[in-house]
N, C-alpha and C positions, 0 to 999 in steps of 0.2 A: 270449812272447806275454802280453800286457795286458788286465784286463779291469776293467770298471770295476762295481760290485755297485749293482743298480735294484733298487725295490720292485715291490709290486706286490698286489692280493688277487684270490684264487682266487671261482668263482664263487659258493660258501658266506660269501664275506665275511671268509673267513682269513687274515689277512694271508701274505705270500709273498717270499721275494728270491731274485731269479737274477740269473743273471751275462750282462751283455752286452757282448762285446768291443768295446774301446774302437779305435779310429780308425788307422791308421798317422799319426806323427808326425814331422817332420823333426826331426833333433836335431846336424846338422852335417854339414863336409866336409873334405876334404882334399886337397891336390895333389902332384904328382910332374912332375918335367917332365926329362927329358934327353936328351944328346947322346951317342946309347951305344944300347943292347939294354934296361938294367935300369931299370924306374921302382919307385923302392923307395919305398913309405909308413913312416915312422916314428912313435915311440910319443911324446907320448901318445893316443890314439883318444879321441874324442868317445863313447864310449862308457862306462860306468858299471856295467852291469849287462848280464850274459847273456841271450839271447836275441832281442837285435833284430838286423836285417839290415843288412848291408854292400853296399851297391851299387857294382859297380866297373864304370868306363867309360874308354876311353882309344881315341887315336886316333892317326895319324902325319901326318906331312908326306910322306914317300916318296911319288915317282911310282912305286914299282912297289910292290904288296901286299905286306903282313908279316902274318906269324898271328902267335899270342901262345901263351903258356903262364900262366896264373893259379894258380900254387901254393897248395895250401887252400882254394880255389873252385871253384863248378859254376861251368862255363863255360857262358853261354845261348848265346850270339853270339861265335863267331871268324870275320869275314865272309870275309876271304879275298881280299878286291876293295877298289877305294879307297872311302872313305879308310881301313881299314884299321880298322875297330870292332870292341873287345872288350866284349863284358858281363859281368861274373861276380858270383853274388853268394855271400854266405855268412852263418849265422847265427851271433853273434858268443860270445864266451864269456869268461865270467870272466878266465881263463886268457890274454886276446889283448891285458892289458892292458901287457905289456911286451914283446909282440913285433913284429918290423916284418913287413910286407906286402911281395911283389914280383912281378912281372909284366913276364914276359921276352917280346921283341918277337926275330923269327927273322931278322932284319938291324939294323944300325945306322944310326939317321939320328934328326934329332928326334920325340922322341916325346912326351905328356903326357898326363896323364890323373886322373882324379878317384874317390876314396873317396866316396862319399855314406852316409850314416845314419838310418836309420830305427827309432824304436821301436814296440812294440805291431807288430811287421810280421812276412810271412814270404812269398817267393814264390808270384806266382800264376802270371803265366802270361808271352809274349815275343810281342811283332810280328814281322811281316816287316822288314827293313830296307830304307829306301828313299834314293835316292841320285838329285842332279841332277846335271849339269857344265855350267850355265851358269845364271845368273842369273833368277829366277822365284819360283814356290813349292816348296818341299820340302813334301811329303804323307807324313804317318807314315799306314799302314793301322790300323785300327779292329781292338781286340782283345776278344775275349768276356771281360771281367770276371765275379770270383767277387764283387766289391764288394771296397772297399775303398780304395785308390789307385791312380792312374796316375802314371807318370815318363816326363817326354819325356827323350830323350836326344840330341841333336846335334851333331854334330863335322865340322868343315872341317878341309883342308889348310891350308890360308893365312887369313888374316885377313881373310876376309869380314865381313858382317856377315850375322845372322839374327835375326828378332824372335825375342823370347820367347812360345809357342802362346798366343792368347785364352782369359783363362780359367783359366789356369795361373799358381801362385805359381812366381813366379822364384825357384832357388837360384844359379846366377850364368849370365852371360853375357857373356862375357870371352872374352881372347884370351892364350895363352902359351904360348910357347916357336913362335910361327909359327902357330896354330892358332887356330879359332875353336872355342868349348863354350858351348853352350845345355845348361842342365839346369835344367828342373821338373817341378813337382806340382802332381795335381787328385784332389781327392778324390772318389769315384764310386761309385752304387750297381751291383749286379749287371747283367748285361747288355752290350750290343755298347756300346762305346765312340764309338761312329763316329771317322773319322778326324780327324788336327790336321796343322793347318799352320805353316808358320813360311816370311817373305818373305824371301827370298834375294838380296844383292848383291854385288858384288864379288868373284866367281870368278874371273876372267880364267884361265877355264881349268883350275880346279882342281877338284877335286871337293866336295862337301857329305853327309853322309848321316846318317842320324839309325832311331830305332826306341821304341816304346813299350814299354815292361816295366812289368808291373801287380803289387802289393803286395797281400796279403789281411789 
């Protein structure tokens, strides 16, 4: 956790500094993608220093559901249902600068999935996940923020296409390994977030599904 040192004078005229926590930051990502159970992240981590969080997301292509297992991570999200979304996050440590990451899926079929990086950050809170199967909007529900950030998080089966939410910096939106992934950030004061959208095409039939997790 990050904090950035403000001034300030007390109502005597005394001069005064406190500390006010500085923003969550993106500082990088990562990929994994295979043909197998195991999506293994390797070293080196976009990370530097102990205590920022690791946001892990991943999805599958299978038409029938996979859970996951995220070794060394809270799991927020193991949906259970397509397309098959894992969230986990973890907050990082000196010590994670030469080890690899893995996240084991409970059948084999293509799978991929994304390390994201945030500093000055720590878990706030998780949406519902919401899911289409046919071409339209995807609607993430609105989550009570403590302030700080939100992360969209979106994953298809197949290579649809989905915008990036209004509003939100794009960290990518790409497609691999069979798979479409939307992932961004907005930065938010305390409060309901109301919900985000992202326009959906080219399903023929596969599923889409996505969820907000918020950063303090």
């Amino acid at each position: 956790m990050a904090y950035w040192r403000a001034g300030g004078k007390l109502m005597s005229g005394i001069s005064a500094m406190f500390m006010v926590k500085a923003p969550p930051t993106y500082i990088g990502n990562q990929l994994s993608s295979v043909f197998g159970t195991n999506l293994t992240f390797g070293v080196p981590h976009p990370v530097d220093v102990g205590g920022d969080i690791i946001v892990g997301f991943a999805g599958s292509t299978r038409s029938a559901a996979v859970t996951w297992t995220a070794s060394g991570f809270s799991e927020k999200l193991d949906q259970g249902a397509l397309p098959s979304l894992l969230v986990a996050t973890k907050t990082s440590s000196v010590d994670d600068s030469g080890l690899g990451f893995e996240f084991r899926a409970s059948s084999s079929s293509n799978h991929a999935g994304y390390l994201v990086y945030f500093r000055a950050a720590s878990y706030d809170t998780i949406g519902a996940a919401a899911t289409i199967a046919a071409d339209g909007t995807l609607t993430l529900p609105s989550i009570t923020s403590a302030g700080g950030a939100i992360v969209a998080l979106i994953c298809a089966q197949n290579t649809a296409t989905a915008s990036t939410p209004t509003g939100f910096t794009q960290i990518v939106n790409t497609t691999n390994n069979g798979q479409r992934f939307v992932i961004a950030y907005k930065r938010v004061e305390a409060g309901a977030t109301g919900t985000v959208a992202s326009t959906v095409s080219g399903l023929s039939g596969s599923t889409i599904g996505g969820v907000l997790i918020g950063l303090k």
